[in-house]
C-alpha positions as CSV (number, residue, x, y, z in Angstrom):
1,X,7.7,-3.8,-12.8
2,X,5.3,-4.0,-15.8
3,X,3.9,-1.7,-18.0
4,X,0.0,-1.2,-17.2
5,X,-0.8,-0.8,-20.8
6,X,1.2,-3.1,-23.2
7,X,2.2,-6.0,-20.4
8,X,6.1,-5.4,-21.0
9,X,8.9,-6.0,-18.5
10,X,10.2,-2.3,-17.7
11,X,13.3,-1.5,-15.9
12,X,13.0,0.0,-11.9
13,X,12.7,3.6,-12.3
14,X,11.5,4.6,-16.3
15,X,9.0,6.9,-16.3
16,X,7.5,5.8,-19.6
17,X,7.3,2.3,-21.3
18,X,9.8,1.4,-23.8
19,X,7.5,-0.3,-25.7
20,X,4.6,1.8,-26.0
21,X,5.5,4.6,-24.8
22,X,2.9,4.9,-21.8
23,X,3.5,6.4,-18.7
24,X,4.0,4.3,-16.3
25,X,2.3,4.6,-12.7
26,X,4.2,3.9,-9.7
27,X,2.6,2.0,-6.6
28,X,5.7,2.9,-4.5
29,X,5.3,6.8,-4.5
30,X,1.7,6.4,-4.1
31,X,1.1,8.7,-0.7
32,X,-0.5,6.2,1.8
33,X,-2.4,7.4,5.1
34,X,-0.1,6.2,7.8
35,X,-2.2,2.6,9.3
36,X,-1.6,1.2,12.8
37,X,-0.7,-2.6,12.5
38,X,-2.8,-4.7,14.0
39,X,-0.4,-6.4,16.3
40,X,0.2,-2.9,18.1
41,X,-3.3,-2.3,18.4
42,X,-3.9,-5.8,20.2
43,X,-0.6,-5.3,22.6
44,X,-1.6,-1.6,23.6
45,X,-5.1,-2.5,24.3
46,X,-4.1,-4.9,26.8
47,X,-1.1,-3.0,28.4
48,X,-3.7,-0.1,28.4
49,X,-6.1,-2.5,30.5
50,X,-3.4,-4.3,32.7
51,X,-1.7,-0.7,33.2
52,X,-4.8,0.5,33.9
53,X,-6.5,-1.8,36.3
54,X,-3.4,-1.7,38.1
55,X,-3.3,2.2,38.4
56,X,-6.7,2.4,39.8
57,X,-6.4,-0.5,42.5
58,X,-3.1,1.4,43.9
59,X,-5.4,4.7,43.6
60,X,-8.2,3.1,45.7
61,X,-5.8,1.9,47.9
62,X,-4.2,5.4,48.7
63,X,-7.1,6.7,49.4
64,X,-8.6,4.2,51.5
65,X,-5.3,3.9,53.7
66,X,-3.4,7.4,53.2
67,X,-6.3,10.0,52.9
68,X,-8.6,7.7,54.8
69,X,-12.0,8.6,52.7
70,X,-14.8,5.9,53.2
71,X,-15.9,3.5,50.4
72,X,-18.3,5.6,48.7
73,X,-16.1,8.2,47.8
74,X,-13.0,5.7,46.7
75,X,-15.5,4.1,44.5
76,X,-16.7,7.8,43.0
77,X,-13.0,8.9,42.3
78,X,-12.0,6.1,41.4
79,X,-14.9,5.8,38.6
80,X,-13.2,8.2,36.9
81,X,-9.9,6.9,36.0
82,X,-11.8,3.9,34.9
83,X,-14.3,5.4,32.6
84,X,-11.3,6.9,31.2
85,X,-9.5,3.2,30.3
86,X,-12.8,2.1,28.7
87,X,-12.8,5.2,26.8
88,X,-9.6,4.6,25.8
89,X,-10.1,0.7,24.7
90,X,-13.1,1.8,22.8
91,X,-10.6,4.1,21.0
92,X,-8.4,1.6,20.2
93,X,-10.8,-0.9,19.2
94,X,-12.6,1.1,16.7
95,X,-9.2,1.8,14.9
96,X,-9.1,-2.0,14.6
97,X,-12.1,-2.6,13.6
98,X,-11.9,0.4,11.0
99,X,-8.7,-1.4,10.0
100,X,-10.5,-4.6,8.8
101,X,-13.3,-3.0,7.1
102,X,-10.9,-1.0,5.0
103,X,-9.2,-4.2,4.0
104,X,-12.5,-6.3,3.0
105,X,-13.6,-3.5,1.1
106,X,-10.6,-2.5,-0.7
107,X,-9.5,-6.7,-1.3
108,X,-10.5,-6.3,-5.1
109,X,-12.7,-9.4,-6.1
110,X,-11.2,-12.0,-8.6
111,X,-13.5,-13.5,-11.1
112,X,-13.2,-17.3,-12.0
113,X,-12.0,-16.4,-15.3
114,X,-9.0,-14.7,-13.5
115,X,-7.7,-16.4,-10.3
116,X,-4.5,-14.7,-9.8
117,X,-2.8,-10.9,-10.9
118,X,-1.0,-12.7,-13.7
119,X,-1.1,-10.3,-16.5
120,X,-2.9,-11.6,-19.9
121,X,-1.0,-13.5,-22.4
122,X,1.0,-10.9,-25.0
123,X,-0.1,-10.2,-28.1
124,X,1.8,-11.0,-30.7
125,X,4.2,-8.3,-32.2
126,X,3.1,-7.2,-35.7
127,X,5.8,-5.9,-37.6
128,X,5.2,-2.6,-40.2
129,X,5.4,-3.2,-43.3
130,X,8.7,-2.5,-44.5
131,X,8.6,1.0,-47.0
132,X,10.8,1.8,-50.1
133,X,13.7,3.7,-49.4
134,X,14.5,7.0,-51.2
135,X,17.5,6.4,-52.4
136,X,17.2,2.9,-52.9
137,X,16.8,3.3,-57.2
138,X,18.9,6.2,-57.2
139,X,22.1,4.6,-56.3
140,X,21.7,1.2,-58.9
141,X,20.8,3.4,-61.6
142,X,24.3,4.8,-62.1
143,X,25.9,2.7,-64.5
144,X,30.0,2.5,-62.8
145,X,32.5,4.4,-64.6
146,X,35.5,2.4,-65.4
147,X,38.6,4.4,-65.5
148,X,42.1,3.1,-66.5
149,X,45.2,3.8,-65.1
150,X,47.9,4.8,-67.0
């Protein structure tokens, strides 16, 4: 992880920069809306169709040979159940769609300048100027005193 504001290395789990004391933002705790993955969209969207195609043939078959209706009316109840599945598929495709937008739009734009997310070069560490200490003269202008031992 880096520090957004000074480019430092920081260690998993530091709320603020050891540098620079920033606070530091964390993309993992970042509350995301829950997102479908496109894979499970495409698979339910054609179970929903096979699973429902199949439904509605063995429905019109019921009623044709059990109940005995004529045609006409098979066809009317059996629009239903159909109008249903497309309903359904239209559901699921809009999430899908809605998906990819969402991605295009939020895909941030590099410039030429900047081809990758590589963080700019560092800046070069100036150091403060070092300042006189306050004891520094005190201490030197003691003169030793030599005592003898006797």
């Amino acid at each position: 992880m880096y520090c957004s504001t000074c480019g430092v290395a920081v260690a998993q789990g530091l709320s603020y920069c050891n540098h620079c004391g920033a606070k530091l933002i964390r993309t993992e705790s970042v509350v995301k809306s829950p997102e479908v993955k496109p894979e499970l969209l495409v698979s339910s969207m054609v179970a929903t169709f096979i699973l429902g195609m199949a439904a509605i043939t063995i429905l019109m078959g019921v009623m044709k040979t059990v109940l005995g209706l004529p045609v006409e009316r098979v066809l009317a109840f059996s629009l239903i159940p159909f109008l249903l599945m497309l309903i359904i598929e239209g559901v699921l495709m809009r999430l899908l769609f809605r998906r990819n937008q969402r991605a295009e739009v939020s895909a941030p734009a590099l410039s030429k300048e900047q081809a990758t997310n590589e963080l700019d070069p560092a800046q070069p560490r100036v150091l403060p100027e070092a300042k006189a200490s306050v004891t520094e003269h005190t201490t030197r202008a003691f003169d030793p005193i030599y005592t003898e031992r006797k």
